[in-house]
NUVO-989333 format. One line per field, with one value per residue (C-alpha): residue number from 1; residue in one letter; x, y, z. Coordinates in nm, 4 decimals, padded with zeros to 6 digits. Layout:
num: NUM:...
residu: A:...
xx: X:...
yy: Y:...
zz: Z:...
***
This chain:
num: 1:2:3:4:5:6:7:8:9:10:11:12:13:14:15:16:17:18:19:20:21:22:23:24:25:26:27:28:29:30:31:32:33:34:35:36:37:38:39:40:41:42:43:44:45:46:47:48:49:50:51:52:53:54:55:56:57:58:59:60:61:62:63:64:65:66:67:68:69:70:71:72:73:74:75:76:77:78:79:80:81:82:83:84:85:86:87:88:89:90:91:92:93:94:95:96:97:98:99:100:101:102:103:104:105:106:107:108:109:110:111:112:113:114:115:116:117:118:119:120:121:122:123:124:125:126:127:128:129:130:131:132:133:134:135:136:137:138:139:140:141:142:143:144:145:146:147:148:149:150:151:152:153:154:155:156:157:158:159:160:161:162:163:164:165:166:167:168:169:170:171:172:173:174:175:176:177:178:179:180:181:182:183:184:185:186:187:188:189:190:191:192:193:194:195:196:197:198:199:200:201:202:203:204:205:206:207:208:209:210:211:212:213:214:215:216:217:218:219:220:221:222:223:224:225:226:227:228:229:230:231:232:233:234:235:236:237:238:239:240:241:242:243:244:245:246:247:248:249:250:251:252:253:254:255:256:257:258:259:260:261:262:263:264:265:266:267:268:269:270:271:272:273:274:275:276:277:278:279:280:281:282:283:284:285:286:287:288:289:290:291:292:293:294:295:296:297:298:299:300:301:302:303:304:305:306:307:308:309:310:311:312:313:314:315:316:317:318:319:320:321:322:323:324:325:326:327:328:329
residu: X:X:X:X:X:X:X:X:X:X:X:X:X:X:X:X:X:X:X:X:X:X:X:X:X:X:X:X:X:X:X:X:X:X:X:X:X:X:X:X:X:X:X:X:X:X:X:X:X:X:X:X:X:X:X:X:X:X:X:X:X:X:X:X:X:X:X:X:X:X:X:X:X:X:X:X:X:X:X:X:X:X:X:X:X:X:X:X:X:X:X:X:X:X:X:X:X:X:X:X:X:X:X:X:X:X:X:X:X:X:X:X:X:X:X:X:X:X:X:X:X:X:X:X:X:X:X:X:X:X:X:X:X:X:X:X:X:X:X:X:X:X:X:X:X:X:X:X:X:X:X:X:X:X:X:X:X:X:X:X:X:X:X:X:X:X:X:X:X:X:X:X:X:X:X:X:X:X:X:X:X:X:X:X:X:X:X:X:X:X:X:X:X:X:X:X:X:X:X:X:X:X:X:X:X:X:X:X:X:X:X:X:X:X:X:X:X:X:X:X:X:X:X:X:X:X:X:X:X:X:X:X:X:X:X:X:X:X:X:X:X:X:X:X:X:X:X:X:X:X:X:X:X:X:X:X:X:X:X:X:X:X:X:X:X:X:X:X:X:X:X:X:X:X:X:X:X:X:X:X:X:X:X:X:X:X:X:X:X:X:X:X:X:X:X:X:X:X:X:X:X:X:X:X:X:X:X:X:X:X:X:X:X:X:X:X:X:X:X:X:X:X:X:X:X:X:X:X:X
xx: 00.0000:00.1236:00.0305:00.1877:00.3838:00.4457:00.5071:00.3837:00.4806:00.3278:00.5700:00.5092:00.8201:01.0597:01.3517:01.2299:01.5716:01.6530:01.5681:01.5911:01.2411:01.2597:01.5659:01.4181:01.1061:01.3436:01.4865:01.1898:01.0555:01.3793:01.3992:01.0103:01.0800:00.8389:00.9194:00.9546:00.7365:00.7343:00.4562:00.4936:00.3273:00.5183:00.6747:00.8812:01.2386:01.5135:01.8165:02.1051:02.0996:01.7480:01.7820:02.1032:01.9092:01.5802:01.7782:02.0005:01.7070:01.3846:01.1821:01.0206:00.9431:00.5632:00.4881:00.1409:00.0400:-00.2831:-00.2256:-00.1388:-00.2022:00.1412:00.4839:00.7850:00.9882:01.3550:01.2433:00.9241:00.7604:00.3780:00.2595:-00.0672:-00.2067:-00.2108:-00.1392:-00.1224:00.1676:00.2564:00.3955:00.4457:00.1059:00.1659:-00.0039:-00.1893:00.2073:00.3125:00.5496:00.5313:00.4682:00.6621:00.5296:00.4865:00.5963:00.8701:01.0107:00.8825:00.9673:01.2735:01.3937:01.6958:02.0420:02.1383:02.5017:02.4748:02.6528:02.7575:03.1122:03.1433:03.3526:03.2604:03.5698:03.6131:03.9293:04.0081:04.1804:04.3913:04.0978:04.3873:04.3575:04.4845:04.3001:04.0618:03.8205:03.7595:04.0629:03.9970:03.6291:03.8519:04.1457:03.8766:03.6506:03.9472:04.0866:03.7289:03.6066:03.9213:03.7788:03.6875:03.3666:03.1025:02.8689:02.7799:02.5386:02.2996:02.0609:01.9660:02.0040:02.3219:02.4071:02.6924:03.0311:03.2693:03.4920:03.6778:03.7014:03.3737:03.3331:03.5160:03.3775:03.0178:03.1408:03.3405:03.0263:02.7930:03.0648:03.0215:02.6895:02.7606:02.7814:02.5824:02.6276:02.5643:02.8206:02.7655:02.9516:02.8080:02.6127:02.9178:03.0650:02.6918:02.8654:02.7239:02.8716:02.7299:02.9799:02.9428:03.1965:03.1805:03.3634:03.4572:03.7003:03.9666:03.9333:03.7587:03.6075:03.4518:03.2371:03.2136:03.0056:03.0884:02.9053:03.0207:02.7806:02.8735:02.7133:02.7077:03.0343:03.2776:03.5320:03.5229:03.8400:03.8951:04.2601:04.3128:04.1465:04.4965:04.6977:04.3758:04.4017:04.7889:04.6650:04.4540:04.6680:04.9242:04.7826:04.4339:04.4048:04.1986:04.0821:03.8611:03.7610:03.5225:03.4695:03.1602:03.0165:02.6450:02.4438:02.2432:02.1563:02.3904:02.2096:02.2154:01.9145:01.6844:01.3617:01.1055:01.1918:01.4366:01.7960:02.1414:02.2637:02.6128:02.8773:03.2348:03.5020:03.8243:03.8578:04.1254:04.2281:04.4847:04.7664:04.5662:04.3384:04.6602:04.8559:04.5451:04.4813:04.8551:05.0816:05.1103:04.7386:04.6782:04.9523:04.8806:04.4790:04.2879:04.2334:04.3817:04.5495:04.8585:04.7041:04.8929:05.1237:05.0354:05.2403:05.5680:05.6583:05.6921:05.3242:05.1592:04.7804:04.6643:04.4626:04.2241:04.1546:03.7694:03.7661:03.6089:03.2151:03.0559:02.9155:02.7920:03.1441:03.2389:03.0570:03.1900:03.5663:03.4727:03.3193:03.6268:03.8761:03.6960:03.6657:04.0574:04.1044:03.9001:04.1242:03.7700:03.7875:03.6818:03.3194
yy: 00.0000:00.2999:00.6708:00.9933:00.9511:00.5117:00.2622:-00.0408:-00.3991:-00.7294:-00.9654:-01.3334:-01.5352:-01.7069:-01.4599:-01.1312:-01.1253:-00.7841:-00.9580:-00.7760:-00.6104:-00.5185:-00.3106:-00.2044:-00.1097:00.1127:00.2898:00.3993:00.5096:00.7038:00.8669:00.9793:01.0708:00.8140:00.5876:00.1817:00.0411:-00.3998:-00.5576:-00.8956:-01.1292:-01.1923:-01.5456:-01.3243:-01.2538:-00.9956:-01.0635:-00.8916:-00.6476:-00.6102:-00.5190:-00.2761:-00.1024:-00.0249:00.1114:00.3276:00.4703:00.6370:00.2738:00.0646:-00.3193:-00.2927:-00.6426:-00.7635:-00.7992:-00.9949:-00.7380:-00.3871:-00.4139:-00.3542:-00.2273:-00.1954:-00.4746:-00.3154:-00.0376:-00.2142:00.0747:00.0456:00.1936:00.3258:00.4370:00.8162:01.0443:00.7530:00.5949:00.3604:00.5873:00.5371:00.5925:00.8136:00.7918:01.1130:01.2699:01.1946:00.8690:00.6453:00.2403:-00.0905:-00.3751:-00.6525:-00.8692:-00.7050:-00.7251:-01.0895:-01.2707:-01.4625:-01.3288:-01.5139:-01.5483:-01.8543:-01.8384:-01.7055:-01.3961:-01.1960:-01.0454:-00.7156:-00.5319:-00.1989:-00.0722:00.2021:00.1658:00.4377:00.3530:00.5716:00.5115:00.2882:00.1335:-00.2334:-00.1523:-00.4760:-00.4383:-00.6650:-00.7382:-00.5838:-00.8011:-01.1173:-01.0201:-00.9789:-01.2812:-01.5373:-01.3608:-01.4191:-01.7240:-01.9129:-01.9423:-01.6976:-01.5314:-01.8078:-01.5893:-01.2386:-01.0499:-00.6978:-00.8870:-01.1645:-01.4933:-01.3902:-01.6509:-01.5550:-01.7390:-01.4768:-01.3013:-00.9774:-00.9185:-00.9646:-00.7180:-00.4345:-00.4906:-00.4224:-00.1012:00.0482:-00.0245:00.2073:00.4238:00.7260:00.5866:00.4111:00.0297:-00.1765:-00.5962:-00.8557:-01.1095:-01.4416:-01.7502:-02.0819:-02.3010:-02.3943:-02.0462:-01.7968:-01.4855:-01.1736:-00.8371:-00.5808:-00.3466:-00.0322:00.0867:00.4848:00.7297:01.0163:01.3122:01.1561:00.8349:00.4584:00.4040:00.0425:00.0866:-00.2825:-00.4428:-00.8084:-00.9924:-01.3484:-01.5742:-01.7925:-02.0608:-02.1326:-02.2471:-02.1438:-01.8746:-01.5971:-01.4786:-01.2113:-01.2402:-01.2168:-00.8442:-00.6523:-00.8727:-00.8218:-00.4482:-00.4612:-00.6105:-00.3441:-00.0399:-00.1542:-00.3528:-00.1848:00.1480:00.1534:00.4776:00.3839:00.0342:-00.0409:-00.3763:-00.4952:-00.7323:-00.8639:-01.1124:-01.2196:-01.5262:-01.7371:-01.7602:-01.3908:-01.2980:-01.0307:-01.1478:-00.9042:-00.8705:-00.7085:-00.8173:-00.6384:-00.3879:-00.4253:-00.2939:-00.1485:-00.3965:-00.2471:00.0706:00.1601:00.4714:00.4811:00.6371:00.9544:00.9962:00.9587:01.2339:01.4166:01.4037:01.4626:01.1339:01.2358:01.2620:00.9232:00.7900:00.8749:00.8619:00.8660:00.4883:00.2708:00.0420:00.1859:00.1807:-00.0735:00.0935:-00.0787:-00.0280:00.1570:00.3944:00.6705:00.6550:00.4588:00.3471:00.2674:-00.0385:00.1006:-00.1732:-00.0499:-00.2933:-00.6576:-00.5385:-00.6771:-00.2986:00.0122:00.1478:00.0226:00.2701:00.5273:00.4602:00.5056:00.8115:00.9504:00.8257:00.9947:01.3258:01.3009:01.2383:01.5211:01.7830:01.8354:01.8636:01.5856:01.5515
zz: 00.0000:-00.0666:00.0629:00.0467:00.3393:00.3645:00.1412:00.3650:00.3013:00.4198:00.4365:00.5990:00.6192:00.8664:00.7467:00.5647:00.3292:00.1341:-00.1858:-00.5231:-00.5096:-00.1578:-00.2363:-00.5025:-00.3229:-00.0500:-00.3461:-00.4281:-00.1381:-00.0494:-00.3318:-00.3010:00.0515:00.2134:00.4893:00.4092:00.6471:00.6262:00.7755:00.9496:01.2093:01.4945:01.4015:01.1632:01.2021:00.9578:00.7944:00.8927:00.6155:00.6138:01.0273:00.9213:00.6226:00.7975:01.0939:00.8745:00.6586:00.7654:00.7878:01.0386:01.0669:01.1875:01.3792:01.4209:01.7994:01.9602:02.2796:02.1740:01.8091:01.6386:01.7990:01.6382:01.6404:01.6848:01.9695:02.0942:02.0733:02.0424:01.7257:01.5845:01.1904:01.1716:00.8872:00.6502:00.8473:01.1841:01.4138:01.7780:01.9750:02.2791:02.6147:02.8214:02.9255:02.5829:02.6471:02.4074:02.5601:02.4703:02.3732:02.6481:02.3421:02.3153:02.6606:02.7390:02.4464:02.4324:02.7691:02.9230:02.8312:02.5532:02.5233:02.1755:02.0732:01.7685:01.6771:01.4493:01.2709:01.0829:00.8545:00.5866:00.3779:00.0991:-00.2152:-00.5040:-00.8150:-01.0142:-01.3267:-01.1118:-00.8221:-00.7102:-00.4690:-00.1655:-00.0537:00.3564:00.3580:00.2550:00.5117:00.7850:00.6845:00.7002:01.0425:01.1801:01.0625:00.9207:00.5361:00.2581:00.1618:-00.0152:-00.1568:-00.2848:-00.4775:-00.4653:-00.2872:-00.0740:-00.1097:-00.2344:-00.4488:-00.6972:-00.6198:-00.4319:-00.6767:-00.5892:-01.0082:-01.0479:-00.7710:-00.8665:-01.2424:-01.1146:-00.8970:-01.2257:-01.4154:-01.1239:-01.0831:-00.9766:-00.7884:-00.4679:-00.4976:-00.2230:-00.1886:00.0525:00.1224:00.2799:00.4682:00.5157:00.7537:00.9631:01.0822:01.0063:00.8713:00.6726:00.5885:00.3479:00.1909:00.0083:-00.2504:-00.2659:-00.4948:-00.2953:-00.4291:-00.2450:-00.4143:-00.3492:-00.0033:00.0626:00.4011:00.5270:00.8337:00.8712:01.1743:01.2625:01.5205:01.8166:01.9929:02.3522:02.4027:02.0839:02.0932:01.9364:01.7953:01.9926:01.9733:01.5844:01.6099:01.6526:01.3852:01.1807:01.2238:01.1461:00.7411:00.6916:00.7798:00.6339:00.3079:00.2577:00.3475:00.6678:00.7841:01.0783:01.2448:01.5189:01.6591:01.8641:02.0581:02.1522:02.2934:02.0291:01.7700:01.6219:01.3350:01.2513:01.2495:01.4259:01.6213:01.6904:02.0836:02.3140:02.2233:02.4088:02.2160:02.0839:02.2863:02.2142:02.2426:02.0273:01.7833:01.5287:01.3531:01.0526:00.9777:00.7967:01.0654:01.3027:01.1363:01.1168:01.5200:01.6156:01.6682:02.0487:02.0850:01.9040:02.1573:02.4275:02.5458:02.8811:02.8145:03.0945:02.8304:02.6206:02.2221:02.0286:01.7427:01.3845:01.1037:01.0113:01.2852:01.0063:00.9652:01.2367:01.3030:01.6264:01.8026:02.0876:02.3564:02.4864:02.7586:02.8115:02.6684:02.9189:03.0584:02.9635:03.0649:02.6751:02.5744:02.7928:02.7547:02.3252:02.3968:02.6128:02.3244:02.0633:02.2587:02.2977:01.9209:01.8366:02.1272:02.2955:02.6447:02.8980:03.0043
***
């Protein structure tokens, strides 16, 4: 259905993927300045890059509710049909109420979690240059094999192939470049990766997410060698690594899940230089950053802390303050 503010969406599967038409349909509606808004009964869960599109965009995923009616299924939030859209419905003081759904549903800890890493890398736009190279660095650090599957939509089911890559981003170019990338059964990993043309060349804007189950470790301890590849091989500008309690699987279910939390951040060596080497070096963080690269042009690896707390959060926000010479809170 579509109205002058909405273009709404039934969906009713077990995974509501970003196929072809969705994307298609988001286009659209960004372009006309309406908000996607996907419909789904409650049973219904989101890819990855469906959950990371809707929350980046002006969209909602609208679940159907026996109690309240429909909430929104990534704030809770109960929601209501006015002005030709769901928006949140807002009590006598003007608070908007969660969903009991939300809250009660799937409460309890399972042992599954999710590992993160969100990376820009900038490139000179050369004649050789082949795209892909930081994903594939970070997907065999993380998961010990290589990508299985890519495409502009999911499933995703062309063969991984960085040429193949890079010959579909010339062909957009100077329009952005958005793909889904995909792992297999055995290790769940996703990432979605953007490749940009900006005046100072090619940026690729990667999120790759890896799932755990109860029990398997997460490779924590590959994060600063991983780091080291991409200052010094791929051009990293900025890295932030995360970590949350959530499904293995990778997908989003329409109730309360932890929000990610901070675990390790990493500047390179333009945003370094650009900073001041002694303010890169030397931070209010309680551990000493980790020097990557040639000492003539150094990036830095930011330990955040274990992510267990808020105080993640907080030590990010103090090292980014310090990067930026603004005074402490």
């Amino acid at each position: 259905m579509l109205t002058d503010r909405a273009a709404v969406v039934l969906q009713d599967r077990p995974v509501v993927p970003m196929t072809s038409w969705l994307s298609e349909v988001l286009r659209a509606t960004v372009e006309s300045e309406r908000s996607l808004q996907i419909v789904t009964p409650p049973h219904c869960r989101l890819s990855t890059p469906t959950r990371m599109l809707l929350q980046s965009m002006p969209s909602r995923w609208v679940v159907q509710d026996e109690g309240c009616g429909y909430y929104d299924g990534l704030t809770g939030a109960v929601l209501t049909w006015q002005d030709e859209a769901f928006a949140p419905a807002r009590d006598e003081s003007g608070e908007t109420q969660v969903a009991d759904a939300f809250t009660a549903a799937g409460a309890g800890p399972t042992g599954e979690r999710q590992l993160s890493v969100s990376f820009r890398t900038l490139h000179r736009p050369t004649a050789d240059l082949v795209l892909g190279g930081a994903l594939e660095a970070a997907w065999r650090a993380l998961t010990g094999a290589l990508p299985a599957g890519w495409g502009t939509s999911e499933p995703a089911g062309l063969t991984w192939s960085r040429r193949q890559l890079t010959e579909l981003a010339h062909e957009r170019a100077p329009r952005s470049t958005w793909t889904v990338i995909v792992g297999t059964a055995e290790r769940p990993a996703v990432a979605t990766l953007r490749v940009i043309r900006t005046p100072e060349g090619v940026e690729e804007d990667v999120t790759l997410t890896v799932g755990f189950g109860p029990g398997e470790e997460m490779p924590l301890g590959t994060l600063p060698e991983l780091a080291e590849e991409l200052v010094t091989r791929y051009g990293l500008t900025t890295m932030l690594c995360q970590l949350r309690k959530a499904r293995r699987d990778l997908s989003a279910p329409p109730h309360y899940e932890d929000p990610p939390l901070p675990y390790a951040f990493v500047l390179g060596p333009a945003e370094v230089q650009e900073a001041g080497r002694d303010t890169a070096s030397r931070t209010p963080l309680e551990e000493r950053p980790v020097q990557l690269g040639p000492s003539a042009r150094p990036g830095f690896y930011y330990a955040l802390g274990d992510a267990e707390t808020a105080e993640s959060w907080a030590a990010l926000e103090r090292l980014l303050r310090h990067l930026r010479g603004a005074p402490p809170a």
